[in-house]
C-alpha positions as CSV (number, residue, x, y, z in Angstrom):
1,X,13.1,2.1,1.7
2,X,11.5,-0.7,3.2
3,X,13.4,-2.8,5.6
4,X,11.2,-5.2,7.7
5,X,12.0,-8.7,6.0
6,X,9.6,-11.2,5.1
7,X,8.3,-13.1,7.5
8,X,8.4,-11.0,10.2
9,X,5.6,-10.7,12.8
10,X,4.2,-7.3,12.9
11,X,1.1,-5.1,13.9
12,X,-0.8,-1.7,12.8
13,X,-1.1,1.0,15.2
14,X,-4.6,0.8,16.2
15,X,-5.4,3.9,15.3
16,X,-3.8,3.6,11.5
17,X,-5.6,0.4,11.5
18,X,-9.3,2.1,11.9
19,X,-8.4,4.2,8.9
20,X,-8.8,1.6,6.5
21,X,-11.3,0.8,4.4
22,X,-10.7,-3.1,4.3
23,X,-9.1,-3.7,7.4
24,X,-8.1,-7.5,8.2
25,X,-9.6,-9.0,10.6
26,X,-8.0,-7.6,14.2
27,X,-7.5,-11.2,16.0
28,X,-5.1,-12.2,12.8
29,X,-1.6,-12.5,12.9
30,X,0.1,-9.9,10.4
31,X,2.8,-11.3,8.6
32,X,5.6,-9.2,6.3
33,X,5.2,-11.3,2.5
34,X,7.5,-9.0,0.9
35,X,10.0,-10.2,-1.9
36,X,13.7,-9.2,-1.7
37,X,13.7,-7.0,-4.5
38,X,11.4,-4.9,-3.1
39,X,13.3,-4.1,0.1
40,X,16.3,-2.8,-2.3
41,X,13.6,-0.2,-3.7
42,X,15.0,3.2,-2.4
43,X,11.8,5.5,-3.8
44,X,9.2,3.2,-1.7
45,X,8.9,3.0,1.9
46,X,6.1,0.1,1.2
47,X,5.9,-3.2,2.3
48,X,3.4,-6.1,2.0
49,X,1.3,-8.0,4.4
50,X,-0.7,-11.1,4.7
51,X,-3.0,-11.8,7.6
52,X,-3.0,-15.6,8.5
53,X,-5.4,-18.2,10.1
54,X,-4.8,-21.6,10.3
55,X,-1.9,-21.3,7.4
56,X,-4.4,-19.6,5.4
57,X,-4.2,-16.3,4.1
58,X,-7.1,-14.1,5.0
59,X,-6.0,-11.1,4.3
60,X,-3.7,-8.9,2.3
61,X,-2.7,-5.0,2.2
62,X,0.0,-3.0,0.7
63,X,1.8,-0.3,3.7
64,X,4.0,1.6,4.7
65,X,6.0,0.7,7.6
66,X,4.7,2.7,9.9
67,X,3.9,-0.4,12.3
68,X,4.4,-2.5,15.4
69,X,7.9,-5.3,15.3
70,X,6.7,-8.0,17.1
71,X,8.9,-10.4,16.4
72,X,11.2,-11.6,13.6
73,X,11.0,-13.5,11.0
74,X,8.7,-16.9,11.3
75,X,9.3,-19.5,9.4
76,X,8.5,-20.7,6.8
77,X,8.1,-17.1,5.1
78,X,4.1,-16.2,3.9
79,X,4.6,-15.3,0.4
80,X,4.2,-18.7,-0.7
81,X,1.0,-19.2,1.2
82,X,-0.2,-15.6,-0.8
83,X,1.3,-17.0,-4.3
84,X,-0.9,-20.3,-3.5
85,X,-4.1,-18.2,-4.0
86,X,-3.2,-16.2,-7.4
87,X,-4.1,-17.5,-10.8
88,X,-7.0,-18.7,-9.2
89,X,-11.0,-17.8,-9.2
90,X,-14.0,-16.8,-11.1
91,X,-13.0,-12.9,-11.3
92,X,-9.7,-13.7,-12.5
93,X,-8.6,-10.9,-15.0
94,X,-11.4,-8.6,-14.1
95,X,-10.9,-4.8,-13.8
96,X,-12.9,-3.7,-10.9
97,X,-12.0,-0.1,-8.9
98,X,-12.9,-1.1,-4.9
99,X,-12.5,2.9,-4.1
100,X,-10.3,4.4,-1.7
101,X,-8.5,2.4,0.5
102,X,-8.5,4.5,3.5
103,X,-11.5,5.9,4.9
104,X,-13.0,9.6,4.6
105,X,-11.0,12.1,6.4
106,X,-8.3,9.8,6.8
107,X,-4.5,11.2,7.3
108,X,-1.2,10.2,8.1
109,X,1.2,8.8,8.5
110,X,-0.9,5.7,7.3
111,X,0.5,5.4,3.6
112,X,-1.1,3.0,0.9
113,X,0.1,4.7,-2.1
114,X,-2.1,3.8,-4.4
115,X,-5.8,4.9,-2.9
116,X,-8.1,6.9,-4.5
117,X,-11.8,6.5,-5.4
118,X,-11.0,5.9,-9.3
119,X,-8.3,3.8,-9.8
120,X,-8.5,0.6,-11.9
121,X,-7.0,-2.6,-10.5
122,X,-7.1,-5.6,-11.6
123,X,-7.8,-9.4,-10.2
124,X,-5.1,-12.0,-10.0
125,X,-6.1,-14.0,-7.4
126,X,-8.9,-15.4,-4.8
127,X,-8.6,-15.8,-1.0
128,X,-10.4,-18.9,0.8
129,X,-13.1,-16.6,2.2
130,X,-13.9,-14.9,-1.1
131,X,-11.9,-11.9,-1.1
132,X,-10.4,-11.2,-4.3
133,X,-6.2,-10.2,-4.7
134,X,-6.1,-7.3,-7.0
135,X,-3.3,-4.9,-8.0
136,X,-3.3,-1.1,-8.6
137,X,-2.6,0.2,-12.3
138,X,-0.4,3.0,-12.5
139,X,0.9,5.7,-14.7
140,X,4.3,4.8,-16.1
141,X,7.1,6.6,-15.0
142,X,8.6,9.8,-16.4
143,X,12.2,8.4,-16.0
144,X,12.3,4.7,-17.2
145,X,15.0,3.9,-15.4
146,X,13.0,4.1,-12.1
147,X,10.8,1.1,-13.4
148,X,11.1,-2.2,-11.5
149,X,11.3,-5.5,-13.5
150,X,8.2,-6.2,-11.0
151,X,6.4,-3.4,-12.4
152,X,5.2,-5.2,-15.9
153,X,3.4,-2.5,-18.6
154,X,0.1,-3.2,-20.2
155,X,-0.4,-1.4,-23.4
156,X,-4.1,0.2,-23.5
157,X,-5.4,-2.4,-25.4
158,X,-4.8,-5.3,-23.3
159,X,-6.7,-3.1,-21.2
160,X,-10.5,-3.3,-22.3
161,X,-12.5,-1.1,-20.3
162,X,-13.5,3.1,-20.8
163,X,-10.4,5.0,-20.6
164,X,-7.8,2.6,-20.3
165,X,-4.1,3.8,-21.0
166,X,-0.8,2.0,-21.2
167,X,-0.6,1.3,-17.3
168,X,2.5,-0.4,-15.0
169,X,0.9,-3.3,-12.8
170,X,2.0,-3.0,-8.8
171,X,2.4,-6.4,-8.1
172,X,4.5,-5.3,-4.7
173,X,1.1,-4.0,-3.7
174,X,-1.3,-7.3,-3.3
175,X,-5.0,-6.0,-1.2
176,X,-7.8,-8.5,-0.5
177,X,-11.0,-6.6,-1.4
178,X,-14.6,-7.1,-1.3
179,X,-16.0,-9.0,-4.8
180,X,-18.0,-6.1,-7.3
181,X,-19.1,-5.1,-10.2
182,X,-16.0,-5.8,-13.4
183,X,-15.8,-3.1,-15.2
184,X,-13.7,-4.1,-17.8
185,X,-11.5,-7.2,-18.6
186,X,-7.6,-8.2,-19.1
187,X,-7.3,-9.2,-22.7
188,X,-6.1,-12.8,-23.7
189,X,-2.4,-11.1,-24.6
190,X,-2.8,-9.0,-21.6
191,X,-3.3,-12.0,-19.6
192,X,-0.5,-14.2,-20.5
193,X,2.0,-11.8,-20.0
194,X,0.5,-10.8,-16.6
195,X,0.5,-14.4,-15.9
196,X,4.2,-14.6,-17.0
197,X,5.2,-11.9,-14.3
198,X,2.9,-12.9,-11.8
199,X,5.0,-16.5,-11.9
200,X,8.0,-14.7,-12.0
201,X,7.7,-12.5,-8.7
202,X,5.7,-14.9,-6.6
203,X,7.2,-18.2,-5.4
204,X,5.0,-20.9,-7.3
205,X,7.4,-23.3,-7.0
């Protein structure tokens, strides 16, 4: 269970750090974005960050807690500075699959969850430096009662791209990647009922 709260200061342990594959930048302050509800998950150890300059997000990357404390929470909280860069740029809605998240040979304790060179995500968002926000699909759960109102499902085709399957979005786990090559699209249902929970878990307002 994750338990740092949001808006705490925190850092990677340099050498976790040079295991990933899109690192943030290593002068940025690392800020905890993570909503409540996600602290109260008992199956995940996961939190998320933001990386900040100037009030600006610059980076963000779903963890495990395996990290430095620097200090406690700053106010005001990040995730609205995150939330004020989703819904927003010209790869909105894309499927893309950025790779693994961790580098070759890389082991633990660094935890990300949801690396691997294949998986689909999809793009809900655009930093100031051209990053994209994507989210990991997933498998649904065996046991539905382990899914989290945070955890929407996509049927397979709101999914338009080779292989796609009914699929849970991870919104807990927000990463800034590299733009590439779509290769596939949310469709227009898809999309408004993404947008619906995106508005719901991130503070818009």
């Amino acid at each position: 269970m994750a338990t740092i709260p949001a808006g705490a200061s925190v850092e990677f342990i340099p050498e976790e750090q040079a295991k990933l594959t899109f690192p943030p930048p290593s002068s940025s302050a690392l800020l905890v974005a993570i909503h409540d509800d996600a602290l109260k998950a008992p199956y995940s150890i996961h939190t998320q960050l933001v990386a900040t300059h100037r009030s600006a997000v610059i980076w963000a990357g779903g963890v495990g807690e395996d990290l430095v404390l620097r200090s406690q929470v700053v106010e005001p909280t990040p995730r609205p500075l995150l939330a004020a860069r989703l819904l927003i740029g010209s790869h909105l809605w894309s499927t893309v699959k950025p790779g693994s998240l961790t580098l070759p040979g890389a082991t633990r304790p660094l935890s990300t969850i949801y690396d691997g060179d294949n998986r689909p995500w999809i793009v809900i968002g655009e930093l100031v430096n051209g990053l994209l926000l994507a989210v990991p699909l997933n498998e649904p759960p065996e046991w539905p009662q382990r899914r989290q109102w945070y955890t929407p499902v996509l049927k397979e085709e709101a999914l338009v791209f080779p292989g796609s399957k009914d699929s849970l979005v991870e919104l807990a786990h927000v990463w800034s990647i590299p733009p590439g090559a779509a290769v596939g699209v949310l469709s227009r249902n898809g999309q408004d009922q993404l947008k619906r929970a995106i508005r719901a878990y991130f503070p818009f307002d």
